[in-house]
C-alpha positions in Angstrom: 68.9 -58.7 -82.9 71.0 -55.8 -82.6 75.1 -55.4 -83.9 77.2 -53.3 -82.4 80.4 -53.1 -83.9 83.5 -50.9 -82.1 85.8 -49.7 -85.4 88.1 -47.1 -87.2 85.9 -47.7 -90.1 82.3 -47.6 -89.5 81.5 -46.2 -93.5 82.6 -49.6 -94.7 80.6 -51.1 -92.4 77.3 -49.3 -93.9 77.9 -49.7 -97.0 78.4 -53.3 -97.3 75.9 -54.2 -94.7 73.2 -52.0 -96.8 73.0 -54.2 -99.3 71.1 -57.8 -100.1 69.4 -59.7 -97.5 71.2 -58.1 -94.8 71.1 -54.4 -95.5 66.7 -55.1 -96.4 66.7 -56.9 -93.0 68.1 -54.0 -91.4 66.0 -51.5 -93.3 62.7 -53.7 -91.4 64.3 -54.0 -88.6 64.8 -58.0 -87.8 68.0 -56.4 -87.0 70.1 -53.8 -86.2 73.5 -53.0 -87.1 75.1 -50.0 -85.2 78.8 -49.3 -86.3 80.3 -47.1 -83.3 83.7 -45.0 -84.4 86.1 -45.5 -81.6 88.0 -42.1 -82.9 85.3 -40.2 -81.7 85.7 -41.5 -77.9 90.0 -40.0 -78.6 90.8 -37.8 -76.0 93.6 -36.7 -78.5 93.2 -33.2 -80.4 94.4 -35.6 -84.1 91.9 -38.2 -83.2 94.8 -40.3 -82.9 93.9 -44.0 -81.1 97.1 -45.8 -81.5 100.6 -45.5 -80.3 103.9 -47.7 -80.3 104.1 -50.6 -78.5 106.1 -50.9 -74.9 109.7 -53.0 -75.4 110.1 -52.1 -79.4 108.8 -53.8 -82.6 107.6 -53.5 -85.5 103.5 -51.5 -86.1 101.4 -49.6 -83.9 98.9 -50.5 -81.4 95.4 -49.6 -80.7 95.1 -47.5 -77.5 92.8 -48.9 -74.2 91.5 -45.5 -73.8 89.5 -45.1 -76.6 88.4 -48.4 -76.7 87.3 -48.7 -73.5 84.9 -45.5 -73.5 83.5 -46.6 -77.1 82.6 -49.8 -74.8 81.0 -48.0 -71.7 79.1 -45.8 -74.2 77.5 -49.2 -75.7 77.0 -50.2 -72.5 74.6 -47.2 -71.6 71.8 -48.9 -73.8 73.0 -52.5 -73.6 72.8 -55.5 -71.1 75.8 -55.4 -68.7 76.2 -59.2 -69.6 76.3 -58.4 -73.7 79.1 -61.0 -75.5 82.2 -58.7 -76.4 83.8 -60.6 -80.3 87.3 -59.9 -80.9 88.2 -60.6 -84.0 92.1 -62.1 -83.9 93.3 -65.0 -86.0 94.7 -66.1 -82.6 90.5 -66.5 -81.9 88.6 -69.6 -82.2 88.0 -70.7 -85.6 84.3 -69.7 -87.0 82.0 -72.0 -88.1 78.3 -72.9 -88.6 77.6 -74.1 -84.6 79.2 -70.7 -83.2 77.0 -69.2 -85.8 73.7 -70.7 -84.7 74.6 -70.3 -81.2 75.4 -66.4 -81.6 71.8 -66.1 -83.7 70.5 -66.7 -79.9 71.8 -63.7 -78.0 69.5 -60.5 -78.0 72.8 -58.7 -78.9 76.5 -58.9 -79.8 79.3 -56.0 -79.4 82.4 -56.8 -81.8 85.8 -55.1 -81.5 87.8 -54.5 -84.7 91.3 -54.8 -84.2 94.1 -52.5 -86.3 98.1 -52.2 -86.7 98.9 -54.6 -84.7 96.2 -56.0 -82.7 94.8 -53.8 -79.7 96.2 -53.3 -76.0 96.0 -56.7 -73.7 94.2 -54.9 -71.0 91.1 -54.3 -73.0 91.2 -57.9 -74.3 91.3 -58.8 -70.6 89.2 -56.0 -69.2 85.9 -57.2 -72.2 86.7 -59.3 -74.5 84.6 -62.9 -73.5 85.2 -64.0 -76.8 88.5 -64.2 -79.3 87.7 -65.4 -83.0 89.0 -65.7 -86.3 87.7 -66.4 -89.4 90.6 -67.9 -90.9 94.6 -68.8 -90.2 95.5 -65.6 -92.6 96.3 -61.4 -92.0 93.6 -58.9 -92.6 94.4 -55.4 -92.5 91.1 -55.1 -89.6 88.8 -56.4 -88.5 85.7 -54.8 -90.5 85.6 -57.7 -93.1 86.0 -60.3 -90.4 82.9 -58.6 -88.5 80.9 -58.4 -92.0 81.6 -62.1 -92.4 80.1 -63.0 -89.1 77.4 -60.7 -89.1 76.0 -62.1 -92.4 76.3 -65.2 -91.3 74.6 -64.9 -88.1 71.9 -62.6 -89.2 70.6 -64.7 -91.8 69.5 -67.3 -88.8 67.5 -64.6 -87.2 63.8 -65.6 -87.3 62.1 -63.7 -91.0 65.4 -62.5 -91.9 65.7 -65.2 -95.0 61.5 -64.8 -95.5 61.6 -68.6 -96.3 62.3 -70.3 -92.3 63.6 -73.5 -94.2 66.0 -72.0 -96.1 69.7 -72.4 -93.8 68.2 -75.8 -92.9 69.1 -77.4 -96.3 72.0 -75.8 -97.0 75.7 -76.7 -96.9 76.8 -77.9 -93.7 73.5 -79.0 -92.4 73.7 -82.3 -90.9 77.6 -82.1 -91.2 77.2 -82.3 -94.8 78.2 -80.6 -98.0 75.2 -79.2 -100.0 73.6 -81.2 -102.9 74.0 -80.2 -106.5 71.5 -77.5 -107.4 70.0 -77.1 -111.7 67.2 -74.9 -113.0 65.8 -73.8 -116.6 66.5 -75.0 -119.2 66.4 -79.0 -118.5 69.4 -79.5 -121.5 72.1 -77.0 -122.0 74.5 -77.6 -124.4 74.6 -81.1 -124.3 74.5 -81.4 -120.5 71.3 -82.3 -119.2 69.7 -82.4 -115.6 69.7 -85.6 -113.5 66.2 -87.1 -114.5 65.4 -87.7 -110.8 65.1 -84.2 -110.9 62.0 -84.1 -113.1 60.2 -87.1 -112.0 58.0 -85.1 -109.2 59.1 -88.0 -106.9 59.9 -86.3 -103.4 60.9 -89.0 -101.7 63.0 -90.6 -104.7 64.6 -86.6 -105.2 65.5 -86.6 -100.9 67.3 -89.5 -101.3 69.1 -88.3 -104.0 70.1 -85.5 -103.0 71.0 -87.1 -99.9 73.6 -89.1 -101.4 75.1 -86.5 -103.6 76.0 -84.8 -100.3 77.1 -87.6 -99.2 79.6 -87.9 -102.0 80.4 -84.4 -102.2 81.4 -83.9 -98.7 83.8 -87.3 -99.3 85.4 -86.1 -102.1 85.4 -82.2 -100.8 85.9 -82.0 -97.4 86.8 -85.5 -95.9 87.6 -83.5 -92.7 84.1 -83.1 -92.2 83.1 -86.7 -94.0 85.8 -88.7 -90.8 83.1 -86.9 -88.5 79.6 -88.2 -89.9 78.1 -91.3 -88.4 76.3 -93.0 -90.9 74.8 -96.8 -91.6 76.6 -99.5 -93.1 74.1 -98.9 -96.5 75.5 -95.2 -96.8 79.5 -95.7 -95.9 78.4 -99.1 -98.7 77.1 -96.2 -101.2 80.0 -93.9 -100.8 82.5 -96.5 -101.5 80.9 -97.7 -104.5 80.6 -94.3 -106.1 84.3 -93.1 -105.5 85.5 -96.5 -106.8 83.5 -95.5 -110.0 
């Protein structure tokens, strides 16, 4: 899966996407992440790609032109019908299912914005999708992008090694993830569940089933109103939080 990502910044791009899982799935080529400097594509002697904005204000904003011929130049070795990401906090908010449906494409060009957000005609001209990763103010868009791309890539098939590995994490199944323990059994006084121990996979599911279950109650009842479960569960649940 290949990442191309317009910026101002493409140096902190490679060096936090060099790293972990990410930056050794890149070096093998599962994907492939191409930061593309939209100062170089300034028809400006200063490299300059922003300007002041038409009716007054407050900030700077990003120029079309540049933007626009960073974009055709993509377009040269990519399909015409490639998804354009905006990052924006006026975007849809991020989550798990956009992530899983992104994993899919064969590519994804992302935008980051600056100052104060980028010219409307190149939102209108590209963009086919506006997202944020959160109701707050970034400086850009880099981290935003880093955020997504780390999250998508890591449902791109060999990426994780282990092809079960996002299936039981948080957020499968609408849930929150289980409590995890390892080596030593007692530490400090605090010992792991004996379930745990017993070698009993089915006994350790259901466990761990219902600590989710608990967890995402107690955590995130946003996402607990959305689960349908049978009476026996919503029964469990309401028994353990009365405890």
């Amino acid at each position: 899966m290949k990442f191309h990502i317009m910026t101002l910044f493409p140096e902190m791009i490679e060096q936090t996407l060099s790293s972990s899982i990410i930056g050794n799935a890149n070096s093998q080529d599962l994907i492939h992440i191409q930061p593309v400097n939209i100062r170089d594509f300034s028809k400006n002697k200063h490299k300059k790609v922003d300007d002041y904005p038409y009716g007054g204000g407050a900030g700077m904003v990003m120029q079309p032109q540049p933007i626009m011929d960073a974009y055709r130049h993509i377009q040269t070795y990519t399909k015409k019908n490639t998804k354009v990401i905006y990052l924006t906090p006026q975007g849809k908010p991020f989550n798990q299912e956009m992530a899983e449906s992104f994993a899919k494409e064969e590519a994804l060009i992302f935008l980051c914005g600056h100052y104060e957000g980028v010219d409307e005609r190149v939102i209108e001209s590209i963009v086919t999708e506006e997202i944020s990763i959160g109701d707050y103010i970034l400086t850009g868009g880099e981290l935003a992008v880093m955020v997504m791309i780390d999250c998508i890539s890591r449902l791109v098939p060999g990426v994780l090694g282990n092809s079960d590995s996002h299936d039981i994490e948080t957020f499968d199944q609408g849930l929150i993830e289980y409590p995890q323990y390892t080596r030593p059994a007692e530490y400090e006084g605090q010992v792991v569940p004996e379930v745990l121990l017993s070698g009993h996979h089915l006994n350790i599911e259901r466990w761990r089933y219902e600590q989710s279950l608990i967890r995402t109650a107690i955590k995130r009842p946003d996402l607990y109103d959305k689960l349908t479960l049978t009476v026996s569960d919503e029964a469990f649940v309401k028994k353990s939080l009365q405890k």
